[in-house]
N, C-alpha and C positions, 0 to 999 in steps of 0.2 A: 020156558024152554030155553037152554042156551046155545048159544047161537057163533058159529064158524063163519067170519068172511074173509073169503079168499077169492083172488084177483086170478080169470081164468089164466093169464100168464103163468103163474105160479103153481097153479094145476099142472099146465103142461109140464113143467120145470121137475114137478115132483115125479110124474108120472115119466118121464127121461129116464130121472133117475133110476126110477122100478126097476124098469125094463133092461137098462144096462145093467144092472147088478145081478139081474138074474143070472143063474136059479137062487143064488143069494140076496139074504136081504137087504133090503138097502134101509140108511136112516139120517133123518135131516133133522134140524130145530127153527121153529115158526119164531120170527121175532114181530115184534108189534104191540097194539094197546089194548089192554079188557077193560073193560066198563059196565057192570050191573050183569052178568053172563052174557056179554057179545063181547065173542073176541075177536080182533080185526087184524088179519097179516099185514105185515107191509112189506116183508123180505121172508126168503125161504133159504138157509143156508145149510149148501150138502154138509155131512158129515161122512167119515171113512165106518164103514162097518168091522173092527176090531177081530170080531168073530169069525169074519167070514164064512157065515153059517147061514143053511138055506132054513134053520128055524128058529134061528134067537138073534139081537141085536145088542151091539154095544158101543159106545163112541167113547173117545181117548178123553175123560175127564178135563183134562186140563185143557183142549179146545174148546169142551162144550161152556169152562169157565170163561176164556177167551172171550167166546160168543157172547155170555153173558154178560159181562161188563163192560165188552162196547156196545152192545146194546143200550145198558144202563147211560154210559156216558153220552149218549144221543136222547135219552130220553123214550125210552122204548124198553120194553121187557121181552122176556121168555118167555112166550105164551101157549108154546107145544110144541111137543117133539110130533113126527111122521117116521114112517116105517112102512115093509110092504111083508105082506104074506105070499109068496111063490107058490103055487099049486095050490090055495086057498082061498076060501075068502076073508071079508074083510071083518073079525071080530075079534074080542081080548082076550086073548090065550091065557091059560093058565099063570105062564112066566111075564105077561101082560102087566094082567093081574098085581101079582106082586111090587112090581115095579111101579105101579101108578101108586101103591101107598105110601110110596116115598116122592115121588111126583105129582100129587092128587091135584094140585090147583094148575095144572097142566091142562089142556086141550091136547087127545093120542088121536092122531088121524091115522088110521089104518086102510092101507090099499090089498085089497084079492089080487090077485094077474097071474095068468099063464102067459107061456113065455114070447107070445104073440103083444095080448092086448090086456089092457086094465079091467078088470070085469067088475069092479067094482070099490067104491070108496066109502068110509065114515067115521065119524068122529065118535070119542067117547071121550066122558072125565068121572072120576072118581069125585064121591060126595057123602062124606060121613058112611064110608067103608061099601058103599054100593055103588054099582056103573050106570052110570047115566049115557044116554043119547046124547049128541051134541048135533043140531040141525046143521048142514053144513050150506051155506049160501053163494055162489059162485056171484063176482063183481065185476066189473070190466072195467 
């Protein structure tokens, strides 16, 4: 089973996020290390949702490159994007879907929340065309 660890900090950080964006979604990218399927965050950085749409996500390419290559230049990858479902819960849409087969070696953390509270969090990753579970481990 592979495996999500994420530092409750960075819970809360993402879960901020949700909540302010709502009823739009919000979407961030997980920087950090994988090793054998455990992936391990070390930074969680917003991204602007392009969209601004309470049922799809998208962030301005050329940040999410940003991201990624200073990431690289420290020594650190792109280990997952995060996103929130507003009046859902937490699983991989259709339009999800599609996006993770171009994504697939990705960790998708997906949060549910109404406009209150988080109702719910999980991870998925795509693996030779089917969604897998990703155990998500909360770290202090």
């Amino acid at each position: 089973m592979m495996k999500l660890k994420i530092k409750s900090s960075d819970i809360r950080k993402i879960d901020a996020h949700a909540l302010e964006t709502y009823p739009h979604e919000c979407v961030g990218l997980l920087i950090g290390t994988s090793e054998k399927g455990v992936f391990e965050v070390r930074e969680v950085v917003r991204a602007q949702n392009t969209l601004n749409s309470p049922v799809a996500f998208e962030a301005d390419p050329q940040f999410v490159y940003n991201v990624y290559k200073e990431a690289e230049n420290r020594g650190l990858q792109l280990i997952g994007i995060y996103h929130s479902h507003p009046n859902l819960h937490a699983y991989v849409s259709a339009r999800d879907a599609e996006f993770m087969k171009f994504w697939g070696h990705l960790v998708w953390l997906i949060l549910g929340l109404s406009q209150e509270k988080i109702i719910e969090r999980k991870a998925f990753m795509m693996r030779d065309g089917k969604i897998q579970d990703v155990e998500l481990e909360p770290v202090e």
